[in-house]
Every structure is written in structure tokens, then in C-alpha cells.
C-alpha positions in Angstrom: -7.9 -5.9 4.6 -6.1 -4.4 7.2 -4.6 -7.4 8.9 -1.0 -6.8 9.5 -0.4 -10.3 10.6 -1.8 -11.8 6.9 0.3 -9.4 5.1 3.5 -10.6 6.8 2.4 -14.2 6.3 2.0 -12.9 2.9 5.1 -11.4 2.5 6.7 -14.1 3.5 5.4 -16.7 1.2 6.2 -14.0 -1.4 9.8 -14.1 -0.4 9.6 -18.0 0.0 8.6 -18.8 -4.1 11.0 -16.5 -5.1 9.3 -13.3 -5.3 11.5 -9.5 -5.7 8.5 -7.6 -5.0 6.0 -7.2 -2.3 2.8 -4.9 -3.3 1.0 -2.8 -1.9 -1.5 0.5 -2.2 -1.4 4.0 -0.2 -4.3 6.2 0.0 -6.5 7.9 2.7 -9.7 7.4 2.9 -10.2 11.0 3.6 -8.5 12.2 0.2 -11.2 10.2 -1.6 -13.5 12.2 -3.6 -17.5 11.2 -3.2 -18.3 8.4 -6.0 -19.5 5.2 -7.0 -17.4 3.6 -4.0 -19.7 5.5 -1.8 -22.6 3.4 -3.2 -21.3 0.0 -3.7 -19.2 -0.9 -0.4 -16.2 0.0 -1.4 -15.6 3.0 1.0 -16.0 0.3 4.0 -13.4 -1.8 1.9 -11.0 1.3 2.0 -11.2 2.3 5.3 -10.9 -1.3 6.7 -8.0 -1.8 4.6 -5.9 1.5 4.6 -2.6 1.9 5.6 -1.0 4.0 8.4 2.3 5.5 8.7 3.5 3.1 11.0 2.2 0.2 9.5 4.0 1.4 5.9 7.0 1.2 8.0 6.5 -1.6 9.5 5.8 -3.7 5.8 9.0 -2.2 4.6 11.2 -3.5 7.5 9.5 -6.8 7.0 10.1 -6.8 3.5 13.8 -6.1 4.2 14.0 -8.5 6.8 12.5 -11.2 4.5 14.9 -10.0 1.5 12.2 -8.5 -0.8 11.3 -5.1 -2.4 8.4 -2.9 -0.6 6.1 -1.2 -3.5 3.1 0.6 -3.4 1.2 2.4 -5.4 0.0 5.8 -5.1 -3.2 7.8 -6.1 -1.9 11.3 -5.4 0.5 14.1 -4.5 -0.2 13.7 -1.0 0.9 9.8 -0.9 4.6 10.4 -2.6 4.4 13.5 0.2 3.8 10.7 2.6 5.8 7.9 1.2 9.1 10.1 1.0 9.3 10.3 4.7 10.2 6.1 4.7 11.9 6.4 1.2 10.9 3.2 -0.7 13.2 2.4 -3.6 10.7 2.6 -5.8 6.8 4.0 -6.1 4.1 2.7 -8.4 1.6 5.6 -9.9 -1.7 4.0 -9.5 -3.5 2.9 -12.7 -6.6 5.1 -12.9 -3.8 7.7 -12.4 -2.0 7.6 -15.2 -3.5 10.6 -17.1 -3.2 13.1 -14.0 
């Protein structure tokens, strides 16, 4: 929800049971086509909880500090655009994505 500080407390208790992967999602809120989210509260959600560049970079050095993988998933062209820039190992395509 947008709280850097829970995601590396996260992260770390990840890495601490013996978790390999740390997940996460990229998407901007202003790539998101007008739907039921609009209705429902889910825009707020997206918007309080999106990403930036810098704090992308900042979970991956974590997760490499902390000895675990950085994944995210992506909802369009745009994110692997984005994400190549900080070259994660490896990118998720987003569920509701898998036919586009």
C-alpha cells in the first residue's frame, strides 16, 4: 500500500523463512483503462499503492541485500519498457494478461 518501510520489513521476513522470491506488481495508474475499479475503490487502492522508478530500484537492492530474488509482475508493454532500465532477472506477465 505504498509503504516502503513495510515492504522491506516484508522482504525481510521473506528472506528470514527461507523464501527465493520477493513479489511484487508494476503498473501506472495513468495506463489504466476506465472500469469497474473506477467504481469500486480500487483506483484509490492503485494509486496509493503504485510503484515509482526509484522505489523499483530501491526493492531490488534490498532484495539483493537481503539475498532474495525481486519479481514483479507486469500488465503491459510499457512496464517491461520500464522494468528493462533496472534489469530484474526475471518478469511475471500479469494474470488477466495472459491472452494479450
Amino acid at each position: 500500500m505504498g509503504d516502503m518501510n513495510l515492504a522491506k520489513k516484508m522482504i525481510k521476513e521473506a528472506s528470514n523463512a527461507g523464501a527465493a522470491i520477493a513479489k511484487f506488481q508494476t503498473w501506472n495508474v495513468n495506463r489504466l483503462k476506465k472500469g469497474e475499479w473506477d467504481l469500486d475503490g480500487r483506483r484509490e487502492i492503485y494509486n496509493k499503492a503504485e510503484l515509482t522508478y526509484e522505489n523499483h530500484i530501491e526493492l531490488k537492492k534490498y532484495c539483493e541485500d537481503k539475498n532474495i530474488k525481486f519479481l514483479t509482475s507486469i500488465f503491459n508493454i510499457h512496464d517491461v519498457n520500464f522494468l528493462k532500465k533496472i534489469s530484474p532477472e526475471i518478469i511475471k506477465i500479469g494474470s488477466p494478461e495472459i491472452y494479450n
